[in-house]
C-alpha positions as CSV (number, residue, x, y, z in Angstrom):
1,X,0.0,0.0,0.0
2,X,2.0,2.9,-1.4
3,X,2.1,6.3,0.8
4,X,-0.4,4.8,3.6
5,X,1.6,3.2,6.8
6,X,-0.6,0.9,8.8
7,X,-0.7,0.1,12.4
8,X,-1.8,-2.6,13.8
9,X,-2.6,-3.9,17.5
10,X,-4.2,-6.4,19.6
11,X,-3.9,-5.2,23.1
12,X,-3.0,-8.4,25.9
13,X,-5.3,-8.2,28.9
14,X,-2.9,-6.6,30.9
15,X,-2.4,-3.7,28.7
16,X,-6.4,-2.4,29.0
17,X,-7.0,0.8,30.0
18,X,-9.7,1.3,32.8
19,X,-9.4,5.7,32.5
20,X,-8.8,8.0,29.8
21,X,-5.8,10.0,31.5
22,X,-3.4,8.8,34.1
23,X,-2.5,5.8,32.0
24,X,1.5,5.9,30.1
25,X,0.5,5.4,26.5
26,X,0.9,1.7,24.7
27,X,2.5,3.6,21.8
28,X,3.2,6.1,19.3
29,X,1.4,6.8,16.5
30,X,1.3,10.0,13.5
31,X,-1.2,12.0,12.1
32,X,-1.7,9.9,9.0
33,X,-1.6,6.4,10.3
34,X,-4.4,3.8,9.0
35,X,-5.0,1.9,12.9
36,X,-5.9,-1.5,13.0
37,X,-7.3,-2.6,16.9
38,X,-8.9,-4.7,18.6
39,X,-11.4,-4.2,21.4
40,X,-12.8,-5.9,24.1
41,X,-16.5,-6.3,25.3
42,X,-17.4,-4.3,28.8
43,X,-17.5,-7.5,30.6
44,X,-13.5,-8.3,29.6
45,X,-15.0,-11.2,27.5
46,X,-16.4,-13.3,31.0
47,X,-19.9,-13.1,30.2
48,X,-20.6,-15.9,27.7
49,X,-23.5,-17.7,29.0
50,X,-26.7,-16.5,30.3
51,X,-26.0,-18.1,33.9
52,X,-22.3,-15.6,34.0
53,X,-23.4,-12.7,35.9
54,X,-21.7,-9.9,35.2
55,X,-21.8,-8.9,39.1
56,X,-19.9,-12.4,40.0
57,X,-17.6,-12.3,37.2
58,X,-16.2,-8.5,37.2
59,X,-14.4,-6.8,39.8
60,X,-15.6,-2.8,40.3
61,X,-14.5,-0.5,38.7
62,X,-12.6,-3.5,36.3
63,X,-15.5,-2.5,33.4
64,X,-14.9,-1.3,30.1
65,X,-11.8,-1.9,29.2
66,X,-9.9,0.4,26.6
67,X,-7.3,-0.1,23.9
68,X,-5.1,2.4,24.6
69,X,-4.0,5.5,25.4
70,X,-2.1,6.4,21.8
71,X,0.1,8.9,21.8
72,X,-0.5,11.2,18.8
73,X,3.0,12.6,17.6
74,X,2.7,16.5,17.3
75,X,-0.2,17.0,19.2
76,X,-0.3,19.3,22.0
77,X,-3.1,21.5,23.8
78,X,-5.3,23.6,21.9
79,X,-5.3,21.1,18.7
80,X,-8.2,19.1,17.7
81,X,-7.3,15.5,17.4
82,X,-9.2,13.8,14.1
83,X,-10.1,10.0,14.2
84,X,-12.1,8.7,10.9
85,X,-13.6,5.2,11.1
86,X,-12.8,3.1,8.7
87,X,-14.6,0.1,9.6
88,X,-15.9,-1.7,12.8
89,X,-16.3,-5.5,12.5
90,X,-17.8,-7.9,15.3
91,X,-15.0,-9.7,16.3
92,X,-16.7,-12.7,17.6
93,X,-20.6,-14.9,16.4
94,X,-21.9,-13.6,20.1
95,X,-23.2,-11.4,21.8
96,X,-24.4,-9.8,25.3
97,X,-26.5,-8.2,27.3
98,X,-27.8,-8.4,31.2
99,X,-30.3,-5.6,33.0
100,X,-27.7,-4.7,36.1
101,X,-28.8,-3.8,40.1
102,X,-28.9,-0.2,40.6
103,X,-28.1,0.7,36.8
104,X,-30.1,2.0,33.8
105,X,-33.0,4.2,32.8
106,X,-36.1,2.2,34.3
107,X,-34.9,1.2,38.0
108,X,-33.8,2.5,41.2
109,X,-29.5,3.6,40.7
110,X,-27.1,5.1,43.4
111,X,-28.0,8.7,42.1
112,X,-31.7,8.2,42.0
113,X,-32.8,6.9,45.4
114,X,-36.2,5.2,45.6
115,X,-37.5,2.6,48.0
116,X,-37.9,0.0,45.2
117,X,-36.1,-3.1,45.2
118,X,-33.2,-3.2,42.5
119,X,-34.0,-4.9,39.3
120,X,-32.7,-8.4,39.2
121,X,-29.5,-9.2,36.8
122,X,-30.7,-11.0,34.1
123,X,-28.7,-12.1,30.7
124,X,-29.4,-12.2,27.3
125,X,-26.9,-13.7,24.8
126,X,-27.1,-13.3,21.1
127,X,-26.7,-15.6,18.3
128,X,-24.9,-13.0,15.9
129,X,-24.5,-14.1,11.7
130,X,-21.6,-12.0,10.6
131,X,-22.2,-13.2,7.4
132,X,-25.7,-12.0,7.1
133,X,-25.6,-8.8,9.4
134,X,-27.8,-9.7,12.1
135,X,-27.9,-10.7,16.0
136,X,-31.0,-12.8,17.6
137,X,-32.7,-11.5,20.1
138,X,-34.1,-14.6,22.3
139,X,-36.6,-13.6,24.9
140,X,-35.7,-15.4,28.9
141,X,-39.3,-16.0,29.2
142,X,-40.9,-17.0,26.1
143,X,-40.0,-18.1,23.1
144,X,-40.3,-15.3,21.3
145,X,-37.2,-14.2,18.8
146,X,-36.7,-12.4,16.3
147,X,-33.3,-11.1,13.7
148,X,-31.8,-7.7,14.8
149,X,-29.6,-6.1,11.9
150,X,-26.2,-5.3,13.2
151,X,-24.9,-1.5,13.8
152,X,-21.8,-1.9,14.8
153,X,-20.5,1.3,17.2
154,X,-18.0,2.2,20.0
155,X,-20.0,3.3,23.0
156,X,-16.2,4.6,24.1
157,X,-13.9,7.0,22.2
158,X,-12.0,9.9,23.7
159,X,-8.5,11.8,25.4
160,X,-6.9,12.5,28.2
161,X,-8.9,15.0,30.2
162,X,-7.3,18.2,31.0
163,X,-5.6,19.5,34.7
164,X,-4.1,16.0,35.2
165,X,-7.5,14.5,35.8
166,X,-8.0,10.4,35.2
167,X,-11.4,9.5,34.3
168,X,-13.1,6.0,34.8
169,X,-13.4,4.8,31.1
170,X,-17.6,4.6,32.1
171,X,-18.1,8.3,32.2
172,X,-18.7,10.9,29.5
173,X,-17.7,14.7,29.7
174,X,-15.5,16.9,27.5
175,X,-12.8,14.5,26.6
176,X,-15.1,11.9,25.1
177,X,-15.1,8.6,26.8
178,X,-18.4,6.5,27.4
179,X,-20.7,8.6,25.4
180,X,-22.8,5.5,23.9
181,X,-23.8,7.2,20.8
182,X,-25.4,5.2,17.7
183,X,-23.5,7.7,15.7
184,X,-20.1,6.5,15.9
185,X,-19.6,4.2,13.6
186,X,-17.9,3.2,10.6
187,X,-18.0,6.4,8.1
188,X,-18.5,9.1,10.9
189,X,-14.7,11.0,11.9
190,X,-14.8,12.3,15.3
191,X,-13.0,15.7,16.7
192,X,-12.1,15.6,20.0
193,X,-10.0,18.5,21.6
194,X,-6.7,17.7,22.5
195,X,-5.4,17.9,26.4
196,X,-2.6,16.9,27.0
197,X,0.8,16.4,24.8
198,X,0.2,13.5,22.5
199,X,-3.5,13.5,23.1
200,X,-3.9,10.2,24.0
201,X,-6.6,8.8,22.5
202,X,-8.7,5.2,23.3
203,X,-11.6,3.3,22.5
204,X,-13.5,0.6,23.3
205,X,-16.9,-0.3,24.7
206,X,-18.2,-2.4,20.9
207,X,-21.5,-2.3,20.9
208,X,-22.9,-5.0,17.7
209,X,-26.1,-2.8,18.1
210,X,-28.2,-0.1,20.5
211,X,-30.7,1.8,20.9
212,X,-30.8,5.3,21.1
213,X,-30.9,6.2,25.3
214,X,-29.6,2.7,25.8
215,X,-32.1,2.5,28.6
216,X,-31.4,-0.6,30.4
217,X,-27.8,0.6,30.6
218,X,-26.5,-2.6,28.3
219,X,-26.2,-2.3,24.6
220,X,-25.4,-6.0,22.7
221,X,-21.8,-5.7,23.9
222,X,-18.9,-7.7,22.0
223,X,-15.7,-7.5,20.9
224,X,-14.3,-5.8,17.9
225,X,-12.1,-5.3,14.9
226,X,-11.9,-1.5,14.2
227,X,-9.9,0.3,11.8
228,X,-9.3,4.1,12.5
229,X,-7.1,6.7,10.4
230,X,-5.7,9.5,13.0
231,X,-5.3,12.9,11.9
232,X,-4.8,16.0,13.7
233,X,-5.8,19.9,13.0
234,X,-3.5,22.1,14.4
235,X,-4.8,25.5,16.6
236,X,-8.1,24.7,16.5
237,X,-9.5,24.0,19.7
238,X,-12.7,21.6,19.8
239,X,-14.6,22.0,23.6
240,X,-16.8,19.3,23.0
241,X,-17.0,16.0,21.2
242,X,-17.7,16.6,17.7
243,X,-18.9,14.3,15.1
244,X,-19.6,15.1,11.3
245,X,-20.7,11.9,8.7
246,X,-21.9,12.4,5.1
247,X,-25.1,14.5,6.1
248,X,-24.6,15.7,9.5
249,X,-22.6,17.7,11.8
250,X,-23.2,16.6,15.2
251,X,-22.2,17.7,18.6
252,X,-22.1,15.3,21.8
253,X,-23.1,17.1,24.7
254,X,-23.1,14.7,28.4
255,X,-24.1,16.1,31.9
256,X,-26.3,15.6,34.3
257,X,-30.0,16.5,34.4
258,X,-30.6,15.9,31.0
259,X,-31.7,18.9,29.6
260,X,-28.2,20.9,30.6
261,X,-26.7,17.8,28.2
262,X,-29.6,19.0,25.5
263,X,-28.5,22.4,26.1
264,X,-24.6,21.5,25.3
265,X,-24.7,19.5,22.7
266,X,-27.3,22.4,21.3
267,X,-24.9,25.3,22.3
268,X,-21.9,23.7,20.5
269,X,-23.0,22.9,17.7
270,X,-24.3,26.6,17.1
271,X,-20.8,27.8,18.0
272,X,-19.7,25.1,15.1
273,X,-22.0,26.6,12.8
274,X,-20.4,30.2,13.6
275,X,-16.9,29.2,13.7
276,X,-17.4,27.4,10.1
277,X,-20.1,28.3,8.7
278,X,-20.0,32.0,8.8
279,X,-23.5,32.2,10.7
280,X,-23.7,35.2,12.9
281,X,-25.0,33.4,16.5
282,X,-28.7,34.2,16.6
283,X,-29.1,33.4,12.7
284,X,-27.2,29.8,13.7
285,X,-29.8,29.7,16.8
286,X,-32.9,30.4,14.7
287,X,-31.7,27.7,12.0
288,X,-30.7,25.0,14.3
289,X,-34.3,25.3,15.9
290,X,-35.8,24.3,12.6
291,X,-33.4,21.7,11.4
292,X,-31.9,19.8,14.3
293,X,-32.4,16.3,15.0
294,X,-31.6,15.6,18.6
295,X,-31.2,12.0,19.7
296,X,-30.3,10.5,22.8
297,X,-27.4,8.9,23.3
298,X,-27.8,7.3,26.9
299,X,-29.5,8.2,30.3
300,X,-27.6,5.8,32.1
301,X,-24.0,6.3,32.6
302,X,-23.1,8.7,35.4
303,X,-23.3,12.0,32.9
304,X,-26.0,11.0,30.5
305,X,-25.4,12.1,26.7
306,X,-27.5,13.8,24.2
307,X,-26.4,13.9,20.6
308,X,-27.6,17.2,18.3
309,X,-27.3,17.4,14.4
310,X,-27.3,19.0,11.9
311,X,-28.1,18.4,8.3
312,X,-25.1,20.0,6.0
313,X,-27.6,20.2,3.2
314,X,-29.4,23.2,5.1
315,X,-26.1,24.8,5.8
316,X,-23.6,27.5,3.6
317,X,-21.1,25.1,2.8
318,X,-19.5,21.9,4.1
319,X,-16.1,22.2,4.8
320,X,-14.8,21.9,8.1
321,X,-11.7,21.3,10.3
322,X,-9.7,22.5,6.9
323,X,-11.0,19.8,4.9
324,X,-9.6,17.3,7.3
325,X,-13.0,14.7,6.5
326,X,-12.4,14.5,3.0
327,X,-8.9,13.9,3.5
328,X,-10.0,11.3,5.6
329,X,-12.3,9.7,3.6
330,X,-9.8,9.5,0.9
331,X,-7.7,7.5,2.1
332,X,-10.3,5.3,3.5
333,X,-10.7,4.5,0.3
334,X,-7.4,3.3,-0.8
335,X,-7.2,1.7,2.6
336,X,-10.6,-0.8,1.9
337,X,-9.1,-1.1,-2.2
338,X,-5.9,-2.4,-1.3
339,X,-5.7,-2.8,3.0
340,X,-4.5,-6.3,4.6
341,X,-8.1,-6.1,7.0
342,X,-10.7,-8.2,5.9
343,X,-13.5,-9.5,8.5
């Protein structure tokens, strides 16, 4: 593959990540590297049958383990750090999911206190064809089942925080990390503002599918073969995660109640749409009220995540981050003509 250097790793168990920051990096790589990784499920791969509970089999806070932390070469604080997915593959024919004590959307959790009993831990395992795109869904207590196409996503992508903070890998803020979004999948390039020297960047968290809000706190987890190209804009900061696919630029705001998460994710991306677009702020404000599409990513993990977009057919123009997308996408393509990664 002429002009495009490839990376490839498969991290051993001792060499997860459990916070983005606080953590040496695994190695080096430059803006303009094709990655090929692999990622482990949440449950570090010890959930396989539907009697393995997840509370018997994982130590606290031993849950979603990262690949990672890369260090980016060149990047420092105040750069945006660009990661375009190329492709994200289940890595294995299963699948998992399990409702968890004191965890998700629907039940009593640490942070809101009723006198309810918890929900009991129950698992569900899916049957997943790679072959033919789908995982089966297989009820507990019926037996009702039914074909579920696969969207393949990382729930986890992010930096180093700033101020020498370490994050646990399940919380989403400013630096990324476990913002569950639908969106981030193969064909979307994430911007992330950059911390620390290096950045130092991981991901994890494969989800083979989920629902937007991820209510019961569980997507279908798995393992995963992801290729990434890593690209960095220099002097451009980037405050909160951004995301921008074919049709949409999106903004990933995460907080706690959920409407000051609405109101980030909103705010951003109207500061995008000035800082890009040309919009004066009130004109971006009025637009964005008629356009935006506003999905939620999760109200489970301990900042829950909202997700705003916009379509870039309603805006003047499409180039952002100098171009850095179509850049991207370029050599995406040259990577998937002639690339050694096949599923």
């Amino acid at each position: 593959m002429a002009d495009l250097n490839v990376v490839t790793f498969r991290p051993d168990p001792g060499q997860y990540a459990w916070t983005f920051g606080g953590v040496e990096p695994l190695m080096k790589v430059r803006p303009g590297d094709i990655v090929e990784l692999w990622t482990e499920d949440c449950f570090c791969g010890k959930v396989r049958s539907v009697e393995d509970l997840a509370s018997e089999k994982i130590v606290f806070p031993f849950l979603n383990p990262q690949t990672g932390p890369f260090y980016v070469e060149g990047a420092e604080p105040g750069d945006t750090l660009a990661l375009h997915f190329v492709s994200i593959e289940p890595a294995r024919d299963w699948g998992v999911s399990t409702t968890f004590p004191l965890f998700g959307s629907l039940t009593s959790t640490l942070r809101t206190v009723t006198l309810q009993d918890p929900l009991p831990e129950v698992v569900w395992m899916y049957e997943v064809d790679r072959e033919r795109g789908v995982a089966r869904y297989q009820a507990r207590s019926s037996d009702y089942s039914v074909e579920l196409p696969l969207s393949p996503m990382h729930g986890t992508v992010g930096v180093a925080p700033p101020n020498l903070e370490a994050r646990l890998s399940l919380v989403p803020d400013t630096h990324g990390g476990n913002m569950d979004t639908p969106e981030m999948r193969a064909g979307t390039t994430c911007f992330l503002g950059v911390n620390v020297d290096g950045a130092l960047f991981s991901i994890g968290d494969g989800h083979y599918r989920q629902g937007q809000g991820e209510t019961c706190g569980v997507a279908v987890e798995g393992a995963m073969d992801t290729v990434l190209i890593v690209d960095l804009v220099k002097r451009r900061t980037t405050p909160w995660p951004r995301l921008e696919d074919d049709e949409y630029i999106m903004s990933a705001g995460s907080s706690r109640p959920l409407e000051d998460a609405f109101r980030i994710a909103h705010s951003d991306l109207i500061a995008w749409m000035v800082e890009d677009f040309g919009l004066e702020k009130l004109d971006a404000y009025q637009l964005l009220t008629q356009i935006s599409e506003t999905p939620v990513a999760n109200v489970c993990d301990p900042n829950y995540t909202i997700t705003a977009k916009a379509p870039k057919r309603f805006l003047p123009g499409s180039d952002v981050y100098t171009g850095a997308r179509a850049r991207l996408k370029e050599m995406a393509a040259t990577y998937s003509a002639e690339g050694p990664y096949r599923r």
